[in-house]
N, C-alpha and C positions, 0 to 999 in steps of 0.2 A: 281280349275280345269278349264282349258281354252274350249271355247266350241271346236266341232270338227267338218270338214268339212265332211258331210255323203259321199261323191264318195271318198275325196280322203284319207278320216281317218287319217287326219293332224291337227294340231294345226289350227286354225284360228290367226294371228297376227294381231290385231288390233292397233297396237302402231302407233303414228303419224311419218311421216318423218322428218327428222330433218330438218330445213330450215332457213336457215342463216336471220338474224334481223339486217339491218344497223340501227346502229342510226341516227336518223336523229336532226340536231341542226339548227332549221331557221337563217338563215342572217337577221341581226335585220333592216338594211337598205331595206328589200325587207318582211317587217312582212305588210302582204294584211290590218289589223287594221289601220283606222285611228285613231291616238292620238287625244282627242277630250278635251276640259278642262272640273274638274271635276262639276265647278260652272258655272251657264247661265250667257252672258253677259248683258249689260245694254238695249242694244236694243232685245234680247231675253225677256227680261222681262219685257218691255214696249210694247211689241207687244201680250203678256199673254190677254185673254179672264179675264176680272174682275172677272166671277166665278172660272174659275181656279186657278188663281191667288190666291183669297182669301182661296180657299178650299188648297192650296198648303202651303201658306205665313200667314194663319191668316188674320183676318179683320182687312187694314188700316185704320189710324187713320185720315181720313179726313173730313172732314166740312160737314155738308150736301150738297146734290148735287141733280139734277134734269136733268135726261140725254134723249136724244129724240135720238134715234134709228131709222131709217126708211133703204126701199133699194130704187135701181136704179127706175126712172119713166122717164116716156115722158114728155117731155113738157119744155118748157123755162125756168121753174124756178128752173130745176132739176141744173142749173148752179149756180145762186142763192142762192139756197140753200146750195149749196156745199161752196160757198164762209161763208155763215155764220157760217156755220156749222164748218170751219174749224178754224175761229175769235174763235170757244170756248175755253173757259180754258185745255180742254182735247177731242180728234178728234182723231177716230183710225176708220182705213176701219178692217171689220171684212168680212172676205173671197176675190172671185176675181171674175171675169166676170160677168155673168148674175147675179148672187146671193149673188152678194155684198151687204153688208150695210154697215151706214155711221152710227156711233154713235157720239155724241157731248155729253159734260158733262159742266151744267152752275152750276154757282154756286149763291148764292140769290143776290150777288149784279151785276151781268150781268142779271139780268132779263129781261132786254128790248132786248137783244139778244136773249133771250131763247123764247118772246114773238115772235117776228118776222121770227123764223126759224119756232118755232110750224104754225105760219100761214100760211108759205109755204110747210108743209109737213103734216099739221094734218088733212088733209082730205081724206088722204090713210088709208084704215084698214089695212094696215101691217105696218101703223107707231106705236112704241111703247113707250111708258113716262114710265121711270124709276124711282125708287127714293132712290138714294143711288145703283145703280145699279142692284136692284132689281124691275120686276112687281107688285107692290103693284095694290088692289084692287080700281078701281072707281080713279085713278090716273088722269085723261082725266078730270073728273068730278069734282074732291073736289082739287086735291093738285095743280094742275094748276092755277084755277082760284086763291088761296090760295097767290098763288105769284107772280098772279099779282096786290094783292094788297102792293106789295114792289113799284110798279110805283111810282113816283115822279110826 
């Protein structure tokens, strides 16, 4: 039973009105999506964060490594530095402006590079020695000194 309006003791019609539905079909030449490829390129995946990278890709398979991290400072050597830093086997800027840093990756037999950049940069506490890309403990203290007994 349908309900009923009290004044005018009529049916109430609740039915919807009919209301015509174009179809609509996009022009594929005007689809707003950019077509993007489904795989990163080579410089996409050279420019990856080492921890990303590895938690995405697995841990490559490379040599051991000894990386010095540091960011932007004052001073004359911050040119210097930038120069040795980028002689390393592997040099990626991580971020842009004020909160840049410069990571370098030696490997044991450039150690006299990796000696010479830590002396321009190890005197900042926000420089950080890696090993294998990771913070190991007492880094500064034990694995450093460690290699420079590779000098010659």
């Amino acid at each position: 039973m349908k309900p009923v309006d009290s004044s005018a003791r009529q049916p109430i019609d609740n039915t919807h009105p009919d209301v015509p539905v174009r179809e609509y079909r996009p022009v594929e030449r005007f689809w707003p999506y950019v077509v993007l490829p489904e795989q990163p390129t080579e410089e996409e995946l050279a420019a990856l964060n080492p921890e990303l990278a590895e938690a995405l890709f697995g841990r490559p398979a490379l040599p051991f490594s000894v990386s010095i991290d540091f960011p932007r400072f004052d001073g004359g050597d911050y040119a210097r530095a930038l120069d040795v830093a980028r002689g390393a086997a592997q040099y990626i800027e991580i971020g842009s402006g004020p909160t840049i840093r410069h990571r370098a990756r030696f490997y044991p037999e450039d150690v006299l590079k990796l000696r010479d950049l830590f002396d321009l940069v190890g005197r900042f506490d926000a420089t950080e020695v890696l090993i294998d890309d990771r913070p190991v403990p007492y880094a500064r203290e034990l694995w450093l000194p460690l290699m420079w007994f590779l000098i010659r």
